[in-house]
C-alpha positions as CSV (number, residue, x, y, z in Angstrom):
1,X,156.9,50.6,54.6
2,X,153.3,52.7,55.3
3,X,151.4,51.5,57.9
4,X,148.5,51.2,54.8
5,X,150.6,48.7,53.5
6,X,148.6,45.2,54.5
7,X,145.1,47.4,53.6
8,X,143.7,44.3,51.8
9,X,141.1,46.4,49.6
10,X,144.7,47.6,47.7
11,X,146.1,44.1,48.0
12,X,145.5,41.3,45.3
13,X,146.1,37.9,45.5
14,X,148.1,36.0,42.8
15,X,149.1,33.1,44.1
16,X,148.1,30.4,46.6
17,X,148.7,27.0,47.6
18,X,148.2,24.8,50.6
19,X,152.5,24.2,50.6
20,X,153.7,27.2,51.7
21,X,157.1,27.0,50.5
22,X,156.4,27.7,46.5
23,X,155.2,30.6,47.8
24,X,157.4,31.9,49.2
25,X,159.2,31.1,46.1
26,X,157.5,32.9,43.9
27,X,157.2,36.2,46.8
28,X,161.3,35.8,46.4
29,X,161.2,36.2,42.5
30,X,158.6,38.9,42.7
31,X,160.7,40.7,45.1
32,X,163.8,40.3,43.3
33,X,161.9,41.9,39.8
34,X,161.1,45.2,42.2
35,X,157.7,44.0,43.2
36,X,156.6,44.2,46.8
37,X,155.1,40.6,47.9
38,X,153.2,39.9,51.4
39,X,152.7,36.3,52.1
40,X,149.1,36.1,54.0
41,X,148.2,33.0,56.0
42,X,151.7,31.3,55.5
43,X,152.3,30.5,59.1
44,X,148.8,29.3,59.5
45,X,149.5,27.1,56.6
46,X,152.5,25.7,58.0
47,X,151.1,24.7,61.1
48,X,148.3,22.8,59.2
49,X,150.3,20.8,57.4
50,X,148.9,20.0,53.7
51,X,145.4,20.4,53.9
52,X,143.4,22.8,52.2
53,X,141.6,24.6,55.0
54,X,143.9,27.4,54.9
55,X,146.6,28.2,52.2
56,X,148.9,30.5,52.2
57,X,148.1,33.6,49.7
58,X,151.0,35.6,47.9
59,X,149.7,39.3,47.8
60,X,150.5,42.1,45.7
61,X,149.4,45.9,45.7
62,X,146.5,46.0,43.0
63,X,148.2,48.5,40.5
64,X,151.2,46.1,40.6
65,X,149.2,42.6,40.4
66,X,148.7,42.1,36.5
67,X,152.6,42.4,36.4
68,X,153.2,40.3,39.5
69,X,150.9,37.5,37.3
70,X,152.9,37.7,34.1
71,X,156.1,37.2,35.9
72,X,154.7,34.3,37.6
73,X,153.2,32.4,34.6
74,X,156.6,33.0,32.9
75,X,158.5,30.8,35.7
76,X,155.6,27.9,35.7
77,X,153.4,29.4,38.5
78,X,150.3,28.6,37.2
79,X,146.7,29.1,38.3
């Protein structure tokens, strides 16, 4: 993996919620499709408990991202 890899301003985010384990759910199906997934803020998250104040953010390189939000809609993760 390039060290360029976490540059947010070629990362998108597709998915978020203040549980982190859906996703990491949905960064497992991604990754099994052959689409690299980064889960931002997950431990953060965790360590918070449910609230809202920080969720954890499932990333996705830009050019990737539309793709990455098809797949998700298809298995129920909804926006």
């Amino acid at each position: 993996m390039a060290d360029d890899a976490f540059n947010p301003e070629e990362l998108d985010e597709i998915f978020a919620s203040i549980d982190p384990m859906p996703v990491r759910m949905a960064r497992d199906f991604l990754t099994e499709a052959g689409i690299e997934a980064f889960i931002f803020d997950g431990e953060t998250s965790r360590m918070l408990g449910t609230t809202a104040a920080i969720p954890a953010r499932l990333m996705v390189h830009a050019d990737r991202a539309a793709e990455a939000r098809q797949r998700l809609k298809e298995l129920g993760f909804g926006e």
